[in-house]
Structure formats: structure tokens, C-alpha cells
Residue frames as a rotation matrix with the C-alpha (Angstrom) as fourth column:
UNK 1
0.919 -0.390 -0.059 -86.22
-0.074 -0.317 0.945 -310.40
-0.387 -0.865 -0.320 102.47
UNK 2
-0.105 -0.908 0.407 -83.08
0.789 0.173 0.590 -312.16
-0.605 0.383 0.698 100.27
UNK 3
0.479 0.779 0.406 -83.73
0.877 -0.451 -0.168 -309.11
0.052 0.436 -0.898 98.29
UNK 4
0.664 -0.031 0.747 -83.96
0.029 -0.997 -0.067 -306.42
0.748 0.066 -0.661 99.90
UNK 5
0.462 -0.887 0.013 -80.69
-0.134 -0.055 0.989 -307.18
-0.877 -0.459 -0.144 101.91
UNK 6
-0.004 -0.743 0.670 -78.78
0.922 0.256 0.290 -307.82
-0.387 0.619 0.684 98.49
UNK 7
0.336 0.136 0.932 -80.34
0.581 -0.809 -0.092 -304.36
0.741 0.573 -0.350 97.30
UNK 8
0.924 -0.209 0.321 -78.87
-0.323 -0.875 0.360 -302.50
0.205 -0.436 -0.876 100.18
UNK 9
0.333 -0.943 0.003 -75.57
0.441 0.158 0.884 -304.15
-0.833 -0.293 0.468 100.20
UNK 10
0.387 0.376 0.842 -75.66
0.753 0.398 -0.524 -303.99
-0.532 0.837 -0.128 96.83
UNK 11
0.301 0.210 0.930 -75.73
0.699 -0.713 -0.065 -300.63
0.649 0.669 -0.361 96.61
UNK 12
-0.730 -0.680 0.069 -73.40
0.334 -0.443 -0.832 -299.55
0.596 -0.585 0.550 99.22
UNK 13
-0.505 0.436 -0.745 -76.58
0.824 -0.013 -0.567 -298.94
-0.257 -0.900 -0.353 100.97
UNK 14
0.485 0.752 -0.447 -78.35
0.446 -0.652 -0.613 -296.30
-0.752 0.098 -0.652 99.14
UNK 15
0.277 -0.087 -0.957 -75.75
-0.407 -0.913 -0.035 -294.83
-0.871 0.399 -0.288 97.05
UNK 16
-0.564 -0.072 0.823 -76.16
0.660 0.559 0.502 -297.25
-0.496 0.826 -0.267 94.03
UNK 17
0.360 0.808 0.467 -79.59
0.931 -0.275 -0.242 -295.43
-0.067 0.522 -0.851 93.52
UNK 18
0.041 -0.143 -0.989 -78.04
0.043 -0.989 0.145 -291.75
-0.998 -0.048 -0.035 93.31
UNK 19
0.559 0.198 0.805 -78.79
0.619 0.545 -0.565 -291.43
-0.551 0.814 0.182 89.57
UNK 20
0.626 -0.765 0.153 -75.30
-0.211 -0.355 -0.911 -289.46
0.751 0.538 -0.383 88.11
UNK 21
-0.330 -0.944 0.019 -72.04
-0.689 0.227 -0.688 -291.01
0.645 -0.240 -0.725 88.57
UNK 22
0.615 0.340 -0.712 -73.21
-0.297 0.936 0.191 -293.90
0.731 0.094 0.676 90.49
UNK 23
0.690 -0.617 -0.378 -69.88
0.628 0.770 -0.111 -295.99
0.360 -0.161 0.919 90.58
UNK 24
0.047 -0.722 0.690 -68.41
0.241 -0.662 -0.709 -292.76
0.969 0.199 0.143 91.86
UNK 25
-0.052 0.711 0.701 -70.40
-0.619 -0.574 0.536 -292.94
0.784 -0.406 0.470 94.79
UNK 26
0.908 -0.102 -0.406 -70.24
0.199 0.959 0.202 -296.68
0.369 -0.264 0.891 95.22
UNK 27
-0.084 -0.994 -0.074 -66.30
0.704 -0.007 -0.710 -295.25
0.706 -0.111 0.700 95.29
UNK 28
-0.467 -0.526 0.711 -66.68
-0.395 -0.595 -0.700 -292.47
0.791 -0.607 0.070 97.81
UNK 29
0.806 0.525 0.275 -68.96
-0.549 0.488 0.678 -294.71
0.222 -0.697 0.682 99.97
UNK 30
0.817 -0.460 -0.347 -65.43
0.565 0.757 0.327 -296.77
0.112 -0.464 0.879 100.68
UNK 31
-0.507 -0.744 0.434 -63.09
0.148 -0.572 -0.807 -294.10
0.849 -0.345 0.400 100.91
UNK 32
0.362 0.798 0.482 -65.77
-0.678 -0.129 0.723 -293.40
0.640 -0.589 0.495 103.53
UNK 33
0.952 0.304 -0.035 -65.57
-0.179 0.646 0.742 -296.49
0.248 -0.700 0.669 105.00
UNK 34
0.125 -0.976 -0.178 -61.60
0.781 0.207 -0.589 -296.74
0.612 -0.066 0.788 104.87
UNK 35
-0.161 0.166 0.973 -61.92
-0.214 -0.968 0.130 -293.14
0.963 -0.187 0.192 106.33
UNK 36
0.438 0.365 0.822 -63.61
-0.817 -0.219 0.533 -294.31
0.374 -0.905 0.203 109.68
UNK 37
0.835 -0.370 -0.407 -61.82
0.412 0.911 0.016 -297.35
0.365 -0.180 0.914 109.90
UNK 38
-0.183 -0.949 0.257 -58.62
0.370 -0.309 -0.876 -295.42
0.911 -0.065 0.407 110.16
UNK 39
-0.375 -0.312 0.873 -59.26
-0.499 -0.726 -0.474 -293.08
0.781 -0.613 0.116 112.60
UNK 40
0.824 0.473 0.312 -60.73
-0.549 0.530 0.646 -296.17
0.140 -0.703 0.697 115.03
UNK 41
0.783 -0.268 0.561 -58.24
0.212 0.963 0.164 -298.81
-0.585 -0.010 0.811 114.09
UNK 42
0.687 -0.386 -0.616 -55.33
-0.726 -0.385 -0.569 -296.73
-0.018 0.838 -0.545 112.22
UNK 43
-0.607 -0.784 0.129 -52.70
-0.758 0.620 0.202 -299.97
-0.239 0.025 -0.971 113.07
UNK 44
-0.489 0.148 0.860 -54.89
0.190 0.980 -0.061 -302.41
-0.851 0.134 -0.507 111.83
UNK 45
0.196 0.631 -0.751 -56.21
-0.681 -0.463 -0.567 -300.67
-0.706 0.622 0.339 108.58
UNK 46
-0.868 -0.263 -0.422 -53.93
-0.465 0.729 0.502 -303.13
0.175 0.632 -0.755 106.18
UNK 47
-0.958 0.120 0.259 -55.97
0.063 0.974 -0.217 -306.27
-0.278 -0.192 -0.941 107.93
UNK 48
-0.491 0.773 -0.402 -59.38
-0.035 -0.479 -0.877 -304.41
-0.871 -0.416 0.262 107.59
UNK 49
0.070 0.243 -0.967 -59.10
-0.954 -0.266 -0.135 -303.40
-0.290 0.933 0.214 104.18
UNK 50
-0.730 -0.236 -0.641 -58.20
-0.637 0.575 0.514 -306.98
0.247 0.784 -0.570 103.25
UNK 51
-0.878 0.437 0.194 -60.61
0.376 0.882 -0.283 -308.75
-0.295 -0.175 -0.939 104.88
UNK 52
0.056 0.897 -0.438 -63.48
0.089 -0.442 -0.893 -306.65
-0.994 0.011 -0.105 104.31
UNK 53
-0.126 0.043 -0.991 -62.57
-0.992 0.026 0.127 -306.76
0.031 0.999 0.039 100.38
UNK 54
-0.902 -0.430 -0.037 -62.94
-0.398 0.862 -0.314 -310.53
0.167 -0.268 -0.949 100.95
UNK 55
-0.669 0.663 -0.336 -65.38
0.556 0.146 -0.818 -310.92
-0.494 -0.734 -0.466 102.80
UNK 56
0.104 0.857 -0.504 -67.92
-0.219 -0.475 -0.853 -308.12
-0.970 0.199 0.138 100.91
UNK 57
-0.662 0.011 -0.749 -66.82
-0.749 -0.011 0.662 -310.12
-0.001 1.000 0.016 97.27
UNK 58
-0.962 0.195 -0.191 -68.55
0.141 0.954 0.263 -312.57
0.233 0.226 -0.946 98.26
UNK 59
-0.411 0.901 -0.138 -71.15
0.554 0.126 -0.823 -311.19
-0.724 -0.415 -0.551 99.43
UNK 60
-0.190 0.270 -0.944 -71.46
-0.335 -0.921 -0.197 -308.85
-0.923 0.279 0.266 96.54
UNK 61
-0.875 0.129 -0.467 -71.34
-0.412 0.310 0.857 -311.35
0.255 0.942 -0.218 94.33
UNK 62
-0.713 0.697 -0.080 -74.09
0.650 0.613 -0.450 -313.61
-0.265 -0.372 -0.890 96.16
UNK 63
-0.390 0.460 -0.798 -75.59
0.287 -0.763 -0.580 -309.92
-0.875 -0.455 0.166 95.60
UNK 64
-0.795 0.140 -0.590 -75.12
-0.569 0.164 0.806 -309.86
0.209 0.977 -0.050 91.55
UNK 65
-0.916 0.400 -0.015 -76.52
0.371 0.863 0.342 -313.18
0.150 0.308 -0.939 91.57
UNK 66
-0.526 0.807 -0.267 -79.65
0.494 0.034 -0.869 -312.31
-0.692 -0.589 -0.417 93.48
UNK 67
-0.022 0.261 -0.965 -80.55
-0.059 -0.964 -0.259 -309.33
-0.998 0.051 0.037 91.46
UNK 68
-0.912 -0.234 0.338 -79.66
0.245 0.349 0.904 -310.70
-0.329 0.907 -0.261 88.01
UNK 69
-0.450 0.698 0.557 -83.28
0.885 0.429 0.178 -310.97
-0.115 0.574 -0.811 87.09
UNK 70
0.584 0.690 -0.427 -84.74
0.685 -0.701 -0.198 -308.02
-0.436 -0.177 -0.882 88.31
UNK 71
0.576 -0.592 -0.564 -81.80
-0.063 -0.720 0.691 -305.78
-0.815 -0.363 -0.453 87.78
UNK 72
0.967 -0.148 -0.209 -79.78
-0.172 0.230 -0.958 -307.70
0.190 0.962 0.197 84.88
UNK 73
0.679 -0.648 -0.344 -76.18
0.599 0.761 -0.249 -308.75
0.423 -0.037 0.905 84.59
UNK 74
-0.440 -0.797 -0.414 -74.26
0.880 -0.291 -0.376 -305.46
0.179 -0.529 0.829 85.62
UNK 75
0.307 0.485 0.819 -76.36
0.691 -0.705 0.159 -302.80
0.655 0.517 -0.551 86.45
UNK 76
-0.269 -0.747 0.609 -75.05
-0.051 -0.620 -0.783 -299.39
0.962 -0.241 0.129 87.50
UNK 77
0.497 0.634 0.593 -77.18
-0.417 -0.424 0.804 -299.57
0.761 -0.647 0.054 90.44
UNK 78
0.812 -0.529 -0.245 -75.01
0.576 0.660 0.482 -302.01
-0.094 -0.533 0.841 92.09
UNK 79
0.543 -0.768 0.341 -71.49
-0.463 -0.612 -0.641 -299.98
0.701 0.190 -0.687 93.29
UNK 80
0.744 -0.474 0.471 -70.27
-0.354 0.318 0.879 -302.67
-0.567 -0.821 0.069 96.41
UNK 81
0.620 -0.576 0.532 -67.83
0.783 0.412 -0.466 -303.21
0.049 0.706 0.707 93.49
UNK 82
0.385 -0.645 0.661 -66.51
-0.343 -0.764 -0.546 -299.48
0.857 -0.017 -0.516 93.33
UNK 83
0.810 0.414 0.414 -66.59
-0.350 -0.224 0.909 -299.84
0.470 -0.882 -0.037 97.23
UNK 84
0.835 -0.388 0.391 -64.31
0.240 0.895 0.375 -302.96
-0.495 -0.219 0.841 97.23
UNK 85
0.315 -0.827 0.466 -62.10
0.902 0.108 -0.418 -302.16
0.295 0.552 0.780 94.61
UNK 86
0.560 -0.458 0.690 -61.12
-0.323 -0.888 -0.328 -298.74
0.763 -0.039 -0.645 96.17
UNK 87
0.828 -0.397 0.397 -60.38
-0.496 -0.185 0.848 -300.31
-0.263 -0.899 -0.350 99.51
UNK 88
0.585 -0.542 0.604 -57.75
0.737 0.666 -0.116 -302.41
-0.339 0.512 0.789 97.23
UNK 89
0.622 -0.446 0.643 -56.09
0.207 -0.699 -0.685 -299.01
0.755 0.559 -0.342 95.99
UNK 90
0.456 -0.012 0.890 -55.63
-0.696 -0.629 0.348 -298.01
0.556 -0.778 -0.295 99.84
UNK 91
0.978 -0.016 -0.207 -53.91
0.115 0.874 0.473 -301.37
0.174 -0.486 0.856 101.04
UNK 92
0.181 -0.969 0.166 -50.34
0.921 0.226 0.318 -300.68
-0.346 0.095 0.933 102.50
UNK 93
-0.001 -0.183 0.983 -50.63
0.478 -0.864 -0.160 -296.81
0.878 0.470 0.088 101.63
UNK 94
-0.765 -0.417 -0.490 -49.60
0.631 -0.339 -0.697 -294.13
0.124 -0.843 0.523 103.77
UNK 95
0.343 0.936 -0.075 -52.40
0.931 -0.349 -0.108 -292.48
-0.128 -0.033 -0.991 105.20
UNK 96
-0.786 -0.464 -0.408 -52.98
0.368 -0.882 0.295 -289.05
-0.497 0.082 0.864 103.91
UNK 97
0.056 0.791 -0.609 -55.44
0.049 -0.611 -0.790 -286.89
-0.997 0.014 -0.073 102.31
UNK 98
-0.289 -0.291 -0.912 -53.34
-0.873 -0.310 0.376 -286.76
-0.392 0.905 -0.165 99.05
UNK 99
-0.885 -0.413 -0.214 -53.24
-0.463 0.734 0.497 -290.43
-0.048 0.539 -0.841 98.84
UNK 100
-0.423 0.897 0.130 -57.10
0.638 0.397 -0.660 -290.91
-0.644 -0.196 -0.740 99.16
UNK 101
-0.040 0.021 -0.999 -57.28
-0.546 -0.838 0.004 -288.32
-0.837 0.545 0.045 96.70
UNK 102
-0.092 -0.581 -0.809 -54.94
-0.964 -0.150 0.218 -289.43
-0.248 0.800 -0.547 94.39
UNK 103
-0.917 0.025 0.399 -55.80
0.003 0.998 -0.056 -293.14
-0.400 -0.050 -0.915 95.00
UNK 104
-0.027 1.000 0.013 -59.57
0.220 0.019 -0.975 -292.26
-0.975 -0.023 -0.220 94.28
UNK 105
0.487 0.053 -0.872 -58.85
-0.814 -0.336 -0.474 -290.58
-0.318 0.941 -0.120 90.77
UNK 106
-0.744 -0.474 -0.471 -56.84
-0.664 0.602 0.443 -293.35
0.074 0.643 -0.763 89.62
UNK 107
-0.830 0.220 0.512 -59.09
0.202 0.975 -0.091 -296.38
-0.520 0.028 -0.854 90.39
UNK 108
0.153 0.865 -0.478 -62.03
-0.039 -0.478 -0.878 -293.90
-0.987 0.153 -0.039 89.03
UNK 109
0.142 -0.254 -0.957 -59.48
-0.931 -0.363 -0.041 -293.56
-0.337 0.896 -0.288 85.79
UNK 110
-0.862 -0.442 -0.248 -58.57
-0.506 0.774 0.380 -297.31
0.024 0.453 -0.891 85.46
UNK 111
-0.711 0.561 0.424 -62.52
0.256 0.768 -0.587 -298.56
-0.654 -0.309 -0.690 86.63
UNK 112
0.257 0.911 -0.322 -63.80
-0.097 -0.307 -0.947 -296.18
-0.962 0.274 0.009 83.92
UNK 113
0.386 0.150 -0.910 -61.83
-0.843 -0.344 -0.414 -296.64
-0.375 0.927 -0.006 80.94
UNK 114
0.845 0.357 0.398 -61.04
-0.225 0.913 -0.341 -300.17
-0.485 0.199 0.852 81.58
UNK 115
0.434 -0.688 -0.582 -57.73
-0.808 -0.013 -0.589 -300.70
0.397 0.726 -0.561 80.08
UNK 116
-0.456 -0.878 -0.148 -55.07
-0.794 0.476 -0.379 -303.61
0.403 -0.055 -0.914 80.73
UNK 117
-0.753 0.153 -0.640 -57.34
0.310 0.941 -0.139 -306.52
0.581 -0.303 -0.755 81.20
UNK 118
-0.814 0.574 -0.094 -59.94
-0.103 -0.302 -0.948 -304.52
-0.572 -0.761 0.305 83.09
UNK 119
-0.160 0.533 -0.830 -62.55
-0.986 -0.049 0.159 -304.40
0.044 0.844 0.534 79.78
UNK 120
-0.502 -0.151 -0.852 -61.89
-0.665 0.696 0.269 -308.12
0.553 0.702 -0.450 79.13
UNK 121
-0.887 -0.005 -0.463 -62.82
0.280 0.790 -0.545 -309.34
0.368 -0.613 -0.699 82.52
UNK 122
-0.613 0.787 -0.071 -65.76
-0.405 -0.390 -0.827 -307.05
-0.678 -0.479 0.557 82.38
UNK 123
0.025 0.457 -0.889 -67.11
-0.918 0.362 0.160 -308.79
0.395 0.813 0.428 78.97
UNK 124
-0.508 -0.581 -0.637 -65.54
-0.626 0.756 -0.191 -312.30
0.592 0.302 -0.747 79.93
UNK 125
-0.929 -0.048 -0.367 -66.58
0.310 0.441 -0.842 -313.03
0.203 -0.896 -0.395 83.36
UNK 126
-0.804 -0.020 0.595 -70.71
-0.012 -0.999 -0.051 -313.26
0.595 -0.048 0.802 83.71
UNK 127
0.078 0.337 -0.938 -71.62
0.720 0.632 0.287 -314.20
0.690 -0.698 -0.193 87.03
UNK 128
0.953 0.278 0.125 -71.69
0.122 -0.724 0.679 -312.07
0.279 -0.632 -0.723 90.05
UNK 129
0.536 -0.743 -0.402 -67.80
0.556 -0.047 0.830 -312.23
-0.635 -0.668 0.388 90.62
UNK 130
-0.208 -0.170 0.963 -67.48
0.928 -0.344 0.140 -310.77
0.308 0.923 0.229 87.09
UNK 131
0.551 0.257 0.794 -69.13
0.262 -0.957 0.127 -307.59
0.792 0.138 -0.594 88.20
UNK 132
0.962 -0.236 0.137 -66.70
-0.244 -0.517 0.821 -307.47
-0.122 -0.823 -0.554 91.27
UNK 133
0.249 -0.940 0.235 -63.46
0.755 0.340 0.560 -309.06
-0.606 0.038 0.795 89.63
UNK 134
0.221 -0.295 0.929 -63.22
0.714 -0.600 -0.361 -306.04
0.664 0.744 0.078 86.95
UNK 135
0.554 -0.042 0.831 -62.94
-0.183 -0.980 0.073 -303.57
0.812 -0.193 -0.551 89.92
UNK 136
0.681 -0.727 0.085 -60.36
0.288 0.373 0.882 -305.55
-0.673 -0.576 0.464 91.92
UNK 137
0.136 -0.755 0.641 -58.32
0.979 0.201 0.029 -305.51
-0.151 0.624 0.767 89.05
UNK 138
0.728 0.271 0.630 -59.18
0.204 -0.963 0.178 -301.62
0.654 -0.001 -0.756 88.77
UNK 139
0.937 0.263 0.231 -58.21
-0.110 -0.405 0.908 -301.28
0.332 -0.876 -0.351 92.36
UNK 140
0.531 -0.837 0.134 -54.54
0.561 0.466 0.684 -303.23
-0.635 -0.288 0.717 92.11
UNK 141
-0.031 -0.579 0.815 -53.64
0.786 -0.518 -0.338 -300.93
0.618 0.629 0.471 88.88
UNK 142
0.794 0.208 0.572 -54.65
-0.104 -0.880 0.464 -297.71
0.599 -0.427 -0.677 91.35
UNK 143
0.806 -0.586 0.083 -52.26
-0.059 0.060 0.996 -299.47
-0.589 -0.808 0.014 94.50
UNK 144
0.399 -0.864 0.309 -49.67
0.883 0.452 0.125 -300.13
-0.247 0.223 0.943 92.23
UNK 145
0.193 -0.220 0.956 -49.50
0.751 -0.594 -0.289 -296.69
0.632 0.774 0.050 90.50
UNK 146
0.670 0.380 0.638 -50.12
-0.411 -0.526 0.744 -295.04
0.618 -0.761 -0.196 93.82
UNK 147
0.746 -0.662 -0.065 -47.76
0.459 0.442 0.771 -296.97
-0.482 -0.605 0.634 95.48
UNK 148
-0.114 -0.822 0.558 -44.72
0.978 -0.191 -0.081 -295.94
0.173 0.537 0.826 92.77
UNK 149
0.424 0.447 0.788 -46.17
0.353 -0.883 0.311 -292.53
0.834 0.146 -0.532 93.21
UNK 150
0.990 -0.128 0.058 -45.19
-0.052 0.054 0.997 -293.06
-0.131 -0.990 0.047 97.15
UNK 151
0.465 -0.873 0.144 -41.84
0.701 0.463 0.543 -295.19
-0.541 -0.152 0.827 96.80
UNK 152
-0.006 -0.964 0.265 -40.56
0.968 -0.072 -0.241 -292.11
0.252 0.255 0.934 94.11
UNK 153
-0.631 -0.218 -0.745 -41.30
0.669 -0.640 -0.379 -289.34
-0.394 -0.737 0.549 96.27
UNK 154
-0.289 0.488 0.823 -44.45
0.305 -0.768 0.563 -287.71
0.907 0.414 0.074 94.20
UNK 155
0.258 0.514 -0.818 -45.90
0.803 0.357 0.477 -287.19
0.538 -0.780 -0.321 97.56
UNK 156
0.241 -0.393 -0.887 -43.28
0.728 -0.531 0.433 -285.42
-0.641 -0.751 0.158 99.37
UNK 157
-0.635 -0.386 0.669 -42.36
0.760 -0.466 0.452 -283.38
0.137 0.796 0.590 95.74
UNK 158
-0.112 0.981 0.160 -45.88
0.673 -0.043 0.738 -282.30
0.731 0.191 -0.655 96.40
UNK 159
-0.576 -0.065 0.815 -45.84
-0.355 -0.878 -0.321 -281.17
0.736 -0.475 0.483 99.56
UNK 160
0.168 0.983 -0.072 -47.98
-0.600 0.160 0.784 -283.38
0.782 -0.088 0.616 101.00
């Protein structure tokens, strides 16, 4: 049973096991969920997104752990990591279509090639918060870039 609840959190529910692109999935499975959150709860999205990134590392790590044996230290199959680290891109962003876009390609660009400290804490760290601390850190380079994107007016340059 401790299982097969870690294998369906795990896996955003089902879309760990899509077998191409994964962690892309794992990522549109929380734009998703940021997605219906808004349009229920659009003044309380900040509080949402932070607790529910909270609140599902731990469980996602509790989820690593579980799975370790069967499954191994990071396997792709697990994505409550994309999931988490997108709703971290989307914290404190104006809703919009662009910025769930544009928020989605960056944390995709910064959770796949791993740069500034994102790599290191995927080697360093290997325990079940290891496979969810590399895509927090993902997710804060996405809000930050995405955020400057906002504050110097790429947005409105756009058209969006």
C-alpha cells in the first residue's frame, strides 16, 4: 500500500510513466495544477503555491525514499519534482498565459541543463530531498528570470 501511494504521487499521478519527456510532463502536470488553482482561488494563489511546494517536498521526498530500491536513486519516472519546482517559477507572477508559457520554458531550460548550482545539487545531495532540491533551485532561477522579464516590461513589449 506504502508503495503504491508513493508511485502515484510520485509520479504526478500517472504522468511519470509517459515514456518521452517525462519531467516535461511532471512540469505540465503543475502548470495544470497552478492552472485550476487560479481560476478557484485567484487571491490566494501566492499562499497555495507555497504551501503546496512544502508540503508535496516532503512528501516527495518520503516518495524518493520509498522507491529507492525498486526504482533507484533518481529515476525519470518520478516528476512530483518538475511539478514542485514549476509551482516555484509561478510564485508572485502575474497571471497570464505568456507568463506560464514563458515561466514553463525557462524552468524546463534551467531543470534540463542544470547550470548555476543546479548539476551540483543533483550529484551532491542523495536522499529523496536531493531529487526535489535540484528542481527548487531550477524553479527560483525560472521566478527570478521571469520576474525581471515582468519588472522590465518584456511582457507588455510583447503584447501580452
Amino acid at each position: 500500500m506504502k508503495k503504491t501511494i508513493a508511485k502515484a504521487i510520485g509520479t504526478s499521478f500517472g504522468f511519470g510513466f509517459i515514456p518521452w519527456a517525462p519531467g516535461t510532463w511532471g512540469a505540465v502536470f503543475g502548470v495544470a495544477i497552478y492552472y485550476l488553482i487560479y481560476q478557484y482561488a485567484p487571491e490566494e494563489i501566492n499562499a497555495w503555491m507555497i504551501g503546496l511546494t512544502i508540503v508535496f517536498t516532503i512528501i516527495g521526498s518520503w516518495c524518493c525514499e520509498v522507491l529507492k530500491d525498486e526504482w533507484g536513486d533518481d529515476p525519470s519516472k518520478i516528476v512530483m519534482d518538475e511539478s514542485i519546482g514549476i509551482w516555484l517559477t509561478f510564485i508572485c507572477m502575474p497571471y497570464g498565459w505568456f507568463n506560464m508559457l514563458f515561466g514553463f520554458g525557462l524552468f524546463r531550460f534551467f531543470d534540463i541543463l542544470k547550470p548555476l548550482g543546479v548539476g551540483a545539487i543533483d550529484r551532491k545531495i542523495k536522499n529523496g530531498f536531493g531529487v526535489m532540491a535540484d528542481d527548487l533551485l531550477a524553479g527560483v532561477y525560472a521566478l527570478i528570470v521571469l520576474q525581471a522579464a515582468n519588472y522590465f516590461g518584456l511582457v507588455e513589449y510583447l503584447g501580452f
